[in-house]
Residue, then its C-alpha position, 0 to 999 in steps of 0.5 A: x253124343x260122346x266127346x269120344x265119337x265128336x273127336x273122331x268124327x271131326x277128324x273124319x270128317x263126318x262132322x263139318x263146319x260151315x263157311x259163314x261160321x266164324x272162326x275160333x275165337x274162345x279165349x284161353x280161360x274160356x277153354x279152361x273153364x270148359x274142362x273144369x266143369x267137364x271134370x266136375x260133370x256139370x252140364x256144358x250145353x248142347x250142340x245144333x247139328x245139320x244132317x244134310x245131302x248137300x252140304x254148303x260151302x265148308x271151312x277148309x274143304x274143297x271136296x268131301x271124301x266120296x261117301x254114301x248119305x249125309x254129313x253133320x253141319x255143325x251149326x251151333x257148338x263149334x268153340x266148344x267142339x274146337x276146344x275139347x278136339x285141340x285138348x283131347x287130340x292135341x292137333x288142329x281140327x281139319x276144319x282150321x288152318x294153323x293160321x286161323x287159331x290165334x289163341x292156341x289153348x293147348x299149353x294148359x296144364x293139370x295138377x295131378x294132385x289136385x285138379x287144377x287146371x292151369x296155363x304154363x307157368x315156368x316158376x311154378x311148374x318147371x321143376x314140380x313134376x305133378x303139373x302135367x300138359x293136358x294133351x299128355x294126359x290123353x296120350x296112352x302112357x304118356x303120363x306114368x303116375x309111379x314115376x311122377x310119385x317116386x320123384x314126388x315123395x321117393x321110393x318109401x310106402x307113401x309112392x303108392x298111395x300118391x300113385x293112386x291118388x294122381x291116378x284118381x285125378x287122372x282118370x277124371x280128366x280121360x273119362x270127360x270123353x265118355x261124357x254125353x252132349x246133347x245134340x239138336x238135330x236140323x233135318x235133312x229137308x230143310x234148306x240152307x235158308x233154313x239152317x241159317x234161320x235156325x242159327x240165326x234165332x239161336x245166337x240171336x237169343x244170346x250174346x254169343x255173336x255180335x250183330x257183325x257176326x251175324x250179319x256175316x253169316x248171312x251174307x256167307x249164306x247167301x254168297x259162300x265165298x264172301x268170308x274167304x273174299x273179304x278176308x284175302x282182301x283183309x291180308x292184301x289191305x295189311x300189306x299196304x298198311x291199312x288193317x280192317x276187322x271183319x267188323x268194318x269190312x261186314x258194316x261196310x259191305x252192308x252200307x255199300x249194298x243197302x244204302x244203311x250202317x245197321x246190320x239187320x239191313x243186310x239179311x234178305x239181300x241176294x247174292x247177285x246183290x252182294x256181289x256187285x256191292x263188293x265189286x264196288x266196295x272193293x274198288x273203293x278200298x283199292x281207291x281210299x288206300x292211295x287217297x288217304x295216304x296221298x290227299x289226307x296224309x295218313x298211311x296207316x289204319x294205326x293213324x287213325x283213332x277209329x275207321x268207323x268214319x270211313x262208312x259214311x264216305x264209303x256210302x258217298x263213294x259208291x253214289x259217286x262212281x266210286x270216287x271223288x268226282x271234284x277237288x272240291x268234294x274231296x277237300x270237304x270230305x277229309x276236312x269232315x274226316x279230321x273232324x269226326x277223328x278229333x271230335x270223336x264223332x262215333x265213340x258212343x252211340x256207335x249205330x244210331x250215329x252212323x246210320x244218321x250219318x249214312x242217311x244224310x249222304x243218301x239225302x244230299x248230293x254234298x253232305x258235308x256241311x250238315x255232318x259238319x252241323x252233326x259234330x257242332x251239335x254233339x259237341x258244341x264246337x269245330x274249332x279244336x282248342x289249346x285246352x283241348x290238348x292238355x292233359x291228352x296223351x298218345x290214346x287220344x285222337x289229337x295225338x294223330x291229328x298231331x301226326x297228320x299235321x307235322x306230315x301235311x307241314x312237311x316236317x322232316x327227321x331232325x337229325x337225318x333230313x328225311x321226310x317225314x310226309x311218306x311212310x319208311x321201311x321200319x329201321x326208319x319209321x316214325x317214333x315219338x319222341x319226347x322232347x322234354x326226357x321223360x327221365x330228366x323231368x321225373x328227376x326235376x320236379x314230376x313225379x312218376x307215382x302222381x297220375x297228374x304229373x304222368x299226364x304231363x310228362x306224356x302229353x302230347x304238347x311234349x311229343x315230336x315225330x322223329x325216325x327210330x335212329x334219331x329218337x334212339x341218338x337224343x336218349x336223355x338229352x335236355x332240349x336246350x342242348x340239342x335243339x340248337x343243334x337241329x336248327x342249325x342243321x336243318x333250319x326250319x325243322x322245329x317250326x314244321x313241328x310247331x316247336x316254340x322258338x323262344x330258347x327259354x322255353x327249352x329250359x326244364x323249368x320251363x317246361x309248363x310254360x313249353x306245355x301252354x305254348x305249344x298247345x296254342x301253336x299245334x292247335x292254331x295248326x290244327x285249325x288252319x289245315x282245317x281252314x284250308x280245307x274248308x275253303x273252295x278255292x283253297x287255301x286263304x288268300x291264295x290270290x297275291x297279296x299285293x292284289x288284296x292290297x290294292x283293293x283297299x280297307x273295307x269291312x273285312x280287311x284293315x292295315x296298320x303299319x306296325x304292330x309297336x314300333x313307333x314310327x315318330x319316337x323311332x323305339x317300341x311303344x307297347x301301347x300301339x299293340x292294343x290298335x292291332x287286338x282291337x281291330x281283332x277283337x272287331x273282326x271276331x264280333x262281326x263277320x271275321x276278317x284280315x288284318x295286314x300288320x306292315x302296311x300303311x293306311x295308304x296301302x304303302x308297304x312299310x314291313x315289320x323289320x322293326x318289329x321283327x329287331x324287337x324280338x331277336x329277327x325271328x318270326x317265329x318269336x313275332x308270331x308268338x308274341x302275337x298269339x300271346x297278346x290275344x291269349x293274355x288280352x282276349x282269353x285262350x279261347x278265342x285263339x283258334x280264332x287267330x290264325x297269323x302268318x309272315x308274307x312278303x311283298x315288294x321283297x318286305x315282311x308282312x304278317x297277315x291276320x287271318x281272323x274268323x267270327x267267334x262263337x261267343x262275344x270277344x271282349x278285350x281287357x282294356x284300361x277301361x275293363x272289359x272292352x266291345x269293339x264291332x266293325x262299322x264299314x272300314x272302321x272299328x267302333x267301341x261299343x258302350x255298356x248299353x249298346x254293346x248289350x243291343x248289339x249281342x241281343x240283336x246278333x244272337x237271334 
């Protein structure tokens, strides 16, 4: 067949495109490619027509014009049949809206003197009037080789023979319409099955579809309406913010109806099957887009580094009537969401996991606990670390999670008061801000040609979620001078973003010690709303605390009055901070545990004024300070382990110490070196050399 009689059976719709085709996706250097080795008359490949009486459903047909015998199906060719229709005709092929070309191809341009095809370059081409457009070329006279030869070298002799040689170049680029493409052709007879079978061996043999693609076309197969469906449901899911490829929409469809993630699963369903697995699906879209933005605090698809975790909840979703059908259920599956955000559960080894992961929730009623166990194994740990946000910047999952986080705490804008929990309209919508301008420090120190200082700047330990206004009116601003100025205004603001409270952090020489601090304190954050989460009845200790007082020291809760206030000399004693640290470091090496800073061996409530007067009142400070110490005195990696808050009872502070069993033996630097500390009943017991050994030995088993 002649490119020529392709064009204009496309525009006659004698040659038409199926709906489980997809849409144009060719590149624009594809495109190009395609006409240099027309041009050059190298083979381009061949097409794979259908003849059929009763063609299926068609892209952008609702009827075909009334004609005798059959039309051609275009089952294999159809990017490059677009291409050379947008080129040649210069118009959208009927078979396309306008909307469904997102990569319009048809600014290409040809050098009348040599050949060569480029896009529009408007240095390059504006003013030389050899660069002609494509399209023109195949309109008539559009393009007049003896005007483009006089503005080129004038009115002398030498005009006629360039005329002749942009002629020469112009008639190879028309004459590529009277090139042959071989055509296959499927016969009458065979049915849709078939036709599909034969586009499905084809594109199977090649890398031209992805497993998605292919998937899809089955199922468009079966059930013609299933691309338009998921597609208009697409646009309607946009409007609410969350955006889905047709890659999830297909993964997910298939995981709804075949209980599978692999696409293969999806091949021999029947359309009845489809169907009602989309109603389902659907419902569990419509249900997931007010649970995401309500329950889990993320409003965006933009928030999350991957929706491929969706699928296993997507898969538990349709088990269970389509929703969560307790609390508790609900808090487990987010708290296993955050996790395989931050971990990265699904970044390699995409198919295999999933489907691993789909085929634990069709095992187990409550599948949590062992995708939670899938995540330890592949990378070792829950517990997200301070280290784990060195060094990462806005591409990485942490800086979502960051987002999640500051939103779940209640933050608000710094400068306006609003909230930031729920999404605004896009004059007020979320900026990241750096708190540190990256202008100030690459003026102090970092330099913007180091790869290492760039890292730094852009960390995520230097970002704060703020409105677009507010982020626009800090502009250049160091943090020691406005910071004071949010605190005052809206006291409690810098907290809610874990903003250390010590103003000699603000300071820009400072600011790697700003980078340390706040990593621990977004990574203690990240790990108690994960706690909270984990936890059936809720957040810890949501019974009083004057109840958990009365019940006494034991095993897993200790009192001590202050933490190095010295109640007898009546002045700070830093040697009784190590009482609190071994009492810590007891907890981690046996079964984790709560510790009462402010409260007497008797369960008399004594507060932490006097703490707190040591470090200026604040909370804050006395908060840090804490976190610190078990930094410095246990090692940075056992700080996720710790995680501290100030309550009151009886109207006077007291903090609470909140501390898990770690994964490895806690050791604390002690006058004596490293120093083992276990809880034996209601007390805390060093452990020699030998007995420290026994005791890792028998508790690692």
């Amino acid at each position: 067949m002649k490119i020529n009689e392709a064009v204009s059976d496309i525009r006659n719709q004698n040659l038409v495109l199926p709906e489980f085709q997809r849409e144009y996706v060719w590149s624009r250097e594809q495109a190009k490619q395609l006409l240099v080795s027309l041009t050059r008359k190298y083979p381009v490949g061949g097409l794979l027509f259908w003849k059929t009486q009763e063609p299926p459903e068609l892209k952008n047909v609702d009827t075909m014009p009334e004609r005798l015998g059959t039309v051609q199906v275009i089952l294999d060719g159809q990017q490059r049949l677009t291409t050379l229709y947008l080129l040649i005709s210069g118009e959208i092929p009927p078979y396309y809206l306008s909307q469904d070309i997102t990569n319009d191809i048809r600014d290409l341009f040809y050098n009348l003197s040599d050949g060569d095809f480029q896009y529009f370059q408007p240095v390059r081409m504006r003013d030389n009037p050899r660069w002609v457009r494509v399209v023109d070329c195949f309109r008539g006279d559009a393009v007049d080789v003896f005007r483009v030869a006089q503005e080129t070298v004038g009115e002398d002799e030498s005009a006629f023979q360039q005329a002749k040689l942009y002629e020469l170049h112009l008639s190879k680029l028309r004459n590529i319409r009277d090139a042959d493409l071989p055509v296959q052709i499927v016969p009458d007879e065979a049915s849709l099955d078939d036709a599909i079978d034969v586009f499905d061996r084809l594109n199977s043999q090649g890398t031209q579809l992805t497993e998605a693609e292919l998937a899809l076309t089955h199922i468009t197969g079966k059930w013609s309406q299933a691309r338009r469906t998921l597609k208009a449901r697409m646009d309607d899911l946009r409007q609410q913010r969350f955006e889905y490829d047709l890659t999830f929409m297909t993964r997910a469809l298939v995981c709804t109806v075949t209980g599978h993630a692999l696409f293969e699963h999806i091949h021999s369903a029947e359309r009845v099957r489809l169907e009602d697995g989309w109603s389902k699906l659907s419902n569990i879209l419509a249900y997931l887009t007010h649970v995401l933005p309500g329950r889990a605090y993320i409003h965006s698809t933009r928030e999350m580094s991957s929706t491929n975790p969706l699928i296993p909840i997507v898969r538990f979703l349709t088990l269970h009537d389509c929703k969560f059908q307790s609390e508790s259920s609900l808090r487990r599956a987010l708290h296993w969401l955050y996790l395989a955000l931050v971990h990265q559960r699904y970044t390699s080894q995409t198919n295999t996991r999933l489907e691993h992961d789909v085929t634990v929730v069709n095992r187990e009623d409550a599948p949590w606990e062992t995708l939670l166990n899938q995540i330890v194994d592949q990378r070792g740990r829950l517990e997200v670390l301070p280290d784990d946000f060195e060094g990462r910047g806005a591409a990485h999952p942490l800086y979502r999670m960051s987002l999640v986080l500051v939103k779940a705490n209640r933050a608000v804008d710094w400068f306006n008061g609003l909230s930031l929990t729920s999404p605004v309209d896009d004059t007020f919508g979320i900026h990241s801000h750096h708190i540190f301008p990256q202008s100030e420090l690459y003026k102090n120190g970092f330099s913007p040609d180091s790869h290492v200082d760039r890292k730094l700047v852009n960390a995520i330990a230097n970002r704060a979620f703020l409105s677009g206004p507010t982020n626009l009116s800090i502009g250049s601003r160091i943090p020691e001078e406005y910071i004071p100025e949010v605190e005052e205004r809206f006291p409690g603001s810098l907290e809610s973003q874990f903003i250390p409270m010590d103003s000699e952090l603000w300071k820009l020489e400072r600011y790697r010690d700003f980078l340390r601090v706040r990593r621990e304190l977004l990574a203690t954050g990240v790990n108690q709303m994960l706690e909270n989460l984990a936890s059936e009845e809720g957040p810890s200790h949501s019974r009083p605390l004057s109840e958990l007082i009365d019940m006494g020291e034991g095993m897993g809760l200790e009192f001590k009055s202050t933490l190095q206030w010295d109640v007898v000399a009546g002045r700070q004693n830093k040697g009784l901070r190590d009482a609190v640290l071994k009492t810590i470091v007891a907890f981690m090496n046996t079964e984790g545990g709560t510790l009462l800073i402010g409260v007497e061996d008797s369960g008399q409530v004594f507060g932490i004024e006097r703490d707190l007067s040591l470090v200026g009142e604040s909370q804050d400070r006395f908060l840090q300070q804490l976190n610190s110490l078990v930094v410095d005195r246990l090692g940075i990696l056992y700080s996720p382990y710790v995680v501290s808050r100030i309550d009151s009872v009886d109207g006077k502070p007291v903090c609470v110490v909140d501390t898990s069993r770690s994964a490895e033996p806690a050791f604390m630097s002690g006058q004596r070196g490293r120093e083992f500390y276990v809880r034996v009943g209601n007390t805390t017991r060093s452990l020699d050399a030998e007995e420290t050994l026994s005791f890792i030995e028998q508790n690692s088993q």
